[in-house]
N, C-alpha and C positions, 0 to 999 in steps of 0.2 A: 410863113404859114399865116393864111387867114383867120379872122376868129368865126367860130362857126355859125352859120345857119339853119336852126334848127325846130321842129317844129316844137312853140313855146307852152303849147297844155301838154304832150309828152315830157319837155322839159320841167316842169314844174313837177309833173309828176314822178318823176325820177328824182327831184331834191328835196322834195317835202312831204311825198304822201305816205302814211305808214304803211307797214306792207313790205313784201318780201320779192327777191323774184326766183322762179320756177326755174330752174335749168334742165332744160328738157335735149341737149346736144350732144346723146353718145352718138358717137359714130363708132366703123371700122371695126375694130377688133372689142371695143366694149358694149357693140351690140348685145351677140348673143349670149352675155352674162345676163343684160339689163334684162333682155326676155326671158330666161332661165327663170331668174329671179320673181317674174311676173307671171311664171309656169306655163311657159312655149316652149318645148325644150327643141335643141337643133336639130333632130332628124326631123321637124315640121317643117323647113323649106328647104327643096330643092337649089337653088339659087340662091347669089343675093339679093337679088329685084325681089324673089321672095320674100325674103327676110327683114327688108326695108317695107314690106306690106305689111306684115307684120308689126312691127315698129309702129309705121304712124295710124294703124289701127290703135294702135293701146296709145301713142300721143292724143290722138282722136278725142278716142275715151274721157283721157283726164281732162283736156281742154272743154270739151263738152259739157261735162256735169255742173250741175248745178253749183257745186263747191266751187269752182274753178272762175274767179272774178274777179274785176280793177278795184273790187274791196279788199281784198286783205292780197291779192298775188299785183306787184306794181309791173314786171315785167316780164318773160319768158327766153329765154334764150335757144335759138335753133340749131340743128344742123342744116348744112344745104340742101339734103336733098326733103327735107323737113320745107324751108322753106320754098320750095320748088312745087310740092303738092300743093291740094286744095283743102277748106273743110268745111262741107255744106255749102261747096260750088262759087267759095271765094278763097282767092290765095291766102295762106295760113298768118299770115303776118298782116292781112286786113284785116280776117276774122278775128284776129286775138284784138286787135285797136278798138274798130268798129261795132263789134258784137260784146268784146269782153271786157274792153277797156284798160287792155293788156299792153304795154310795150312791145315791140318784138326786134331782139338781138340776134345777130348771125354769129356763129362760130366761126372762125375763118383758117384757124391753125390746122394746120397737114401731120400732127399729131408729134411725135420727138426721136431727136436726133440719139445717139447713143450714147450713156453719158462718159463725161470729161471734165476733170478738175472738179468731181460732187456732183455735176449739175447734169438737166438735159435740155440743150437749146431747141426751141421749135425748127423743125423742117425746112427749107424752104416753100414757099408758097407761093408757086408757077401760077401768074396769070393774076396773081393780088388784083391790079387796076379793074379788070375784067370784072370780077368775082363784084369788087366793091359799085361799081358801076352798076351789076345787077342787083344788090340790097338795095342801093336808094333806088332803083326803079318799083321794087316791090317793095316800098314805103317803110324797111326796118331803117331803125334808130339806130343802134348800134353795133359794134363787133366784139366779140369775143377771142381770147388767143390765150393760152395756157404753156407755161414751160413748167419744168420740176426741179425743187432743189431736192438734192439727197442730202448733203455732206454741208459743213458751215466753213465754205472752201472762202476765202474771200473774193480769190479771183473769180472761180467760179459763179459765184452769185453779182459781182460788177458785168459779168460776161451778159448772165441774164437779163439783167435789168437794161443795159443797153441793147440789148436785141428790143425789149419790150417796148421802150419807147422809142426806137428807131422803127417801129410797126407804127404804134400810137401817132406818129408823126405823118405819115401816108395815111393814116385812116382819116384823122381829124382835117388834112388836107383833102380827102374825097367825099369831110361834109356828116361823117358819123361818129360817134361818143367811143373811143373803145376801153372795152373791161381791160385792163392790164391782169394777167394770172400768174404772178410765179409763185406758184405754191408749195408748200414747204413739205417734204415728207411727216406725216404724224408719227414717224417710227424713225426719225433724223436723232442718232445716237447725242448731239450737242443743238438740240431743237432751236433752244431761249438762244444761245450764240448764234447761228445762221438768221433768225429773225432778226436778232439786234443788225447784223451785218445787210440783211437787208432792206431794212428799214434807212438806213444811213444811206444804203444807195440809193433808193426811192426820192428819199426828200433831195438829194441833189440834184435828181432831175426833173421835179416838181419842180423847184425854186427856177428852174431852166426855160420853163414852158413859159409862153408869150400869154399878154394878158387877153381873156375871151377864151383861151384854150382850156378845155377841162376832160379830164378824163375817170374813167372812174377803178379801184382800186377792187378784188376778188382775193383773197388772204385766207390762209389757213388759222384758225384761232389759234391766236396765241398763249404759251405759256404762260404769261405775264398780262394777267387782266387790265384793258386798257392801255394794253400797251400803242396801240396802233389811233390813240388819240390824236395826237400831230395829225394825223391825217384825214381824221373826220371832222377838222375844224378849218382842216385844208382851202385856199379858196379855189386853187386849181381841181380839189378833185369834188367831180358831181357826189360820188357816194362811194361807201366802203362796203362792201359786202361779205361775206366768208361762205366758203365753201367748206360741206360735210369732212370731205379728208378719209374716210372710211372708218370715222366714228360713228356708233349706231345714232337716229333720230334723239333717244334720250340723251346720250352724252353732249352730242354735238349742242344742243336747243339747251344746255346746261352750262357749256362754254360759253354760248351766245348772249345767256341772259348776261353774264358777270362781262359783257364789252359792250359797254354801252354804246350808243349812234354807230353801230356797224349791224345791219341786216342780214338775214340770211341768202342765200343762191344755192340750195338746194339740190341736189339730182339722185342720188339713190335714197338717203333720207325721206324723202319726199315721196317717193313712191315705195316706200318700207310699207309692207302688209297689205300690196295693191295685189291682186291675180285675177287671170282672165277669169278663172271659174269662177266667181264671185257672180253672184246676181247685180243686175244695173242698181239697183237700191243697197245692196251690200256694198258694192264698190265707191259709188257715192258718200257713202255713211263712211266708211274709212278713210275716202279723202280728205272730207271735210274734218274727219280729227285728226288730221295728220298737218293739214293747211293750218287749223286754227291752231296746232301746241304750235309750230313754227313761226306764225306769224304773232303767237303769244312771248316767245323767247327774241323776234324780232323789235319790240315794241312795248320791250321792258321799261 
């Protein structure tokens, strides 16, 4: 594998700027919660084409307001058909760089396999080269890919982490940074155990990666604050991020402060206490308190 070429102000900005990123990539089946939650409920669209109108109206929304900027949000993460639209008649992944000064990340995982030995491996993903071939044409940075631990299985969580970076390895070859996900259930009966076990598998294939390769790391906070230091001092990895887990914004931004140099990545958190009914200036005003406690618990 090559070391990558990459553009070096998104670079940079992705290693050093304070700031959090936005995950903005439900797809499939966790749509119409996300709009549930944001008071669209599902007998609003006929369809899914509908319902994907839906959707990047209320992405729209948030990317648009005023709150929403390469000041405190460093990057965004999409779904495809997310980045396949437009907003304000430029493709959404310019608009967040150009206008907001946003990173923008494609999600690429086909969502999960059923689990075995604790765990669930991502799907395959028909057409990977294809798919990746259209991010770098629409100028995103990075990829996204997400598996789940249940159980503190050991096989099963070596299972994961070698998928993960058996992805990571095609991606960083087709030229873009990928988020590695395997996330740990928040309700995983021996939590602290399956982190310890995969943390072990992590840095063994950290230590594997060729020099100039970097990827970046998406974690469940851990039980054990600071535990996932080794990795944020990593040189292979660009950044550590954590993910909500289906803790409320409070909790989660409470774990966050107590781990130090790991940022948040956000996605229902984040949009906690958003709803269509809301006036443009209501809406606005919530985001922006909702941006700034996160990008406050990021930048402890």
């Amino acid at each position: 594998m090559k070391s990558l070429d990459l553009n070096q102000e998104q670079l940079q900005k992705m290693r050093a700027h304070p700031g959090f990123i936005a995950a903005l990539d439900q797809s499939g089946g966790s749509t119409p919660k996300a709009l549930a939650l944001y008071g669209i409920k599902d007998r609003s669209w006929a369809n899914e084409d509908e319902m994907f109108d839906f959707v990047h109206q209320m992405r729209t929304r948030m990317i648009t307001s005023p709150a929403f900027t390469g000041e405190r949000i460093i990057g965004a993460i999409l779904f495809e058909n997310t980045m396949d639209r437009e907003i304000k008649g430029q493709p959404t992944g310019d608009y967040l760089w150009k206008v907001k000064r946003v990173v923008p990340f494609l999600k690429v995982d086909k969502g999960l396999e059923p689990e075995k030995d604790g765990v669930q491996l991502m799907k395959p993903i028909p057409c990977l080269g294809e798919l990746l071939e259209k991010a770098k044409a629409k100028r995103i940075f990075g990829t996204k890919e997400r598996s789940f631990i249940k159980q503190a299985n050991e096989a099963g969580i070596k299972d994961i982490v070698n998928q993960q970076f058996e992805l990571a390895a095609e991606i960083i070859a087709a030229q873009l940074v990928p988020i590695a996900e395997p996330e740990v259930d928040i309700h995983c009966p021996e939590k602290a155990k399956a982190e310890g076990l995969l943390k072990a598998a992590i840095l063994e294939k950290l230590n594997q990666l060729s020099p100039g390769q970097l990827v970046m790391l998406k974690l469940t906070l851990p039980e054990q604050d600071n535990f996932y230091a080794d990795f944020v001092k990593h040189p292979k990895v660009l950044r550590v991020v954590a993910l909500s887990g289906g803790y409320s914004r409070e909790e989660a931004n409470n774990r966050l402060r107590r781990n130090h140099g790991i940022i948040a990545s956000f996605s229902r958190a984040l949009a906690e206490g958003l709803s269509a009914q809301q006036s443009d200036a209501e809406f606005n005003a919530e985001l922006d308190k909702s941006i700034q406690s996160i990008f406050d618990a990021s930048n402890t």
